[in-house]
KOLMARSE-378532 format. One record per residue: residue number from 0; residue in three letters; x, y, z of N, C-alpha, C in turn. Coordinates in steps of 0.02 Angstrom, whole numbers. Layout:
<pts>
[NUM 'ala' [X Y Z] [X Y Z] [X Y Z]]
...
</pts>
This chain:
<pts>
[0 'unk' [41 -59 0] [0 0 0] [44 63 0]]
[1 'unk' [100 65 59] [145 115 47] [167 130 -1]]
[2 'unk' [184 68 -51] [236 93 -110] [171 110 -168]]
[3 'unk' [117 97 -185] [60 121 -203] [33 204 -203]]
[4 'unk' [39 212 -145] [20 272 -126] [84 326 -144]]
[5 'unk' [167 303 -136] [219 346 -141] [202 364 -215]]
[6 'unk' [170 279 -248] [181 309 -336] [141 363 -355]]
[7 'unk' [77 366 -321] [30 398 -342] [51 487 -348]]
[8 'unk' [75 497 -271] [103 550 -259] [152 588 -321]]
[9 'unk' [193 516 -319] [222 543 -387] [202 555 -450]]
[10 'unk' [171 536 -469] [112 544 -533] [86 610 -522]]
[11 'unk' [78 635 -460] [16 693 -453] [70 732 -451]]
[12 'unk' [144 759 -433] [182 797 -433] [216 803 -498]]
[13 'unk' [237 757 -531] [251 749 -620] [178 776 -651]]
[14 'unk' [110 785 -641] [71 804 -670] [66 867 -653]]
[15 'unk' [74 911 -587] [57 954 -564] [124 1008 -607]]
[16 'unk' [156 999 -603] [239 1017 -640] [222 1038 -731]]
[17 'unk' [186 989 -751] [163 1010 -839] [119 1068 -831]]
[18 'unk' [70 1066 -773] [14 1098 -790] [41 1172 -766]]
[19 'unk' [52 1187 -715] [77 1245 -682] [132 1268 -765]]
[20 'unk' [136 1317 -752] [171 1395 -789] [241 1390 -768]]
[21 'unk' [284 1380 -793] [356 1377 -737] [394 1464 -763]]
[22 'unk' [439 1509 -730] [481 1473 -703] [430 1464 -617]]
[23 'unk' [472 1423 -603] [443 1416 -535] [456 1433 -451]]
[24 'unk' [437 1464 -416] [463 1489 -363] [461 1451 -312]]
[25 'unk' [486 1455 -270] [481 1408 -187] [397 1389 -171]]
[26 'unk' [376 1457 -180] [300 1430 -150] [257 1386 -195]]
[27 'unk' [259 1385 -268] [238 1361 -324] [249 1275 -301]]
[28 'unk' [334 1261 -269] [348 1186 -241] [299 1161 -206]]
[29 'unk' [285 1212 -163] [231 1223 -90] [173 1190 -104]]
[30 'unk' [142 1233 -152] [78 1198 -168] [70 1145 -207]]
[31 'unk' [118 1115 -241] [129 1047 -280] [139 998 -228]]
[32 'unk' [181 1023 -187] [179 962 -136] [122 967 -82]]
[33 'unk' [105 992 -73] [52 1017 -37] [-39 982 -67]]
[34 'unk' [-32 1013 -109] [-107 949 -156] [-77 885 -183]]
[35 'unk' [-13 862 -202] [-12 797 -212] [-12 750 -117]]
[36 'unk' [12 778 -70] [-20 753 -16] [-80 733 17]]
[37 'unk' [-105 805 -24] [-196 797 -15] [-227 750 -53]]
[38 'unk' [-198 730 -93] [-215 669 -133] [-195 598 -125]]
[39 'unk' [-147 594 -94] [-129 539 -58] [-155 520 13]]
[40 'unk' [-172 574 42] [-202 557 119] [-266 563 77]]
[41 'unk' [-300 592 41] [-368 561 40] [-392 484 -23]]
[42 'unk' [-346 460 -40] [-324 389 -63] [-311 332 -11]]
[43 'unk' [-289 362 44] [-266 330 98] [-329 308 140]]
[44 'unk' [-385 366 157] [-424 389 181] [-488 329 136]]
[45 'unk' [-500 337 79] [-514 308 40] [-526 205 52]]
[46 'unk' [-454 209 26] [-430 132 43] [-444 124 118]]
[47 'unk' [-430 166 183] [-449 130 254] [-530 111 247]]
[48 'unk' [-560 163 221] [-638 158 236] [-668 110 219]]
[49 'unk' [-642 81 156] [-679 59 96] [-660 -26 116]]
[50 'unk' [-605 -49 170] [-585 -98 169] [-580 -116 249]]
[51 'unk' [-620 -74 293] [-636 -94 358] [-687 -129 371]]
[52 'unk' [-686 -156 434] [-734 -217 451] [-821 -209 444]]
[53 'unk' [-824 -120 443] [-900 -95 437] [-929 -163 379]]
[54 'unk' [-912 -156 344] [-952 -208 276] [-970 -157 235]]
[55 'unk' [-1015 -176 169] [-1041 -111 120] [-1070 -79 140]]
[56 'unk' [-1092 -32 104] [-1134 35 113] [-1092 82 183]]
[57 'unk' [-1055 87 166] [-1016 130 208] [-1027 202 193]]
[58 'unk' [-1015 213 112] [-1040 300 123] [-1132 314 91]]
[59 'unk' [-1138 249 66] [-1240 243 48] [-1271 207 87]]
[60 'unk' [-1299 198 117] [-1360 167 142] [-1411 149 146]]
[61 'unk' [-1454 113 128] [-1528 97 102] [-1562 113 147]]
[62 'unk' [-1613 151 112] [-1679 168 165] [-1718 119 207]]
[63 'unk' [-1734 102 261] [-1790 17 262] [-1855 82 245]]
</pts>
C-alpha cells in the first residue's frame, strides 16, 4: 500500500509540474507538494474506509 500510494504521489507531482506555468518559485513547490499530499491522504483515507470491518454501504445506505 505504501509503495502504491508513494507512486501515486508521484504521478500527481510529475502532473502538477506540466500543468503549472514555470519558471517556478519556492512557493509554487509548496503547493505541488502540498495537493499531491492531499491526494494521497485522501487515497489513503479512501482505501482505510472502503476496506474496514464496517461491511458495504459505508458512504450509501438503504432506506428500510
Amino acid at each position: 500500500m505504501a509503495a502504491g500510494i508513494l507512486l501515486v504521489f508521484t504521478v500527481t507531482v510529475l502532473i502538477l509540474l506540466r500543468v503549472l506555468p514555470g519558471p517556478y518559485k519556492p512557493a509554487d513547490y509548496l503547493v505541488i507538494g502540498t495537493l499531491a499530499t492531499f491526494v494521497c491522504i485522501l487515497l489513503a483515507f479512501i482505501i482505510f474506509v472502503s476496506t474496514s470491518e464496517k461491511g458495504t454501504g459505508t458512504f450509501f445506505k438503504r432506506k428500510r
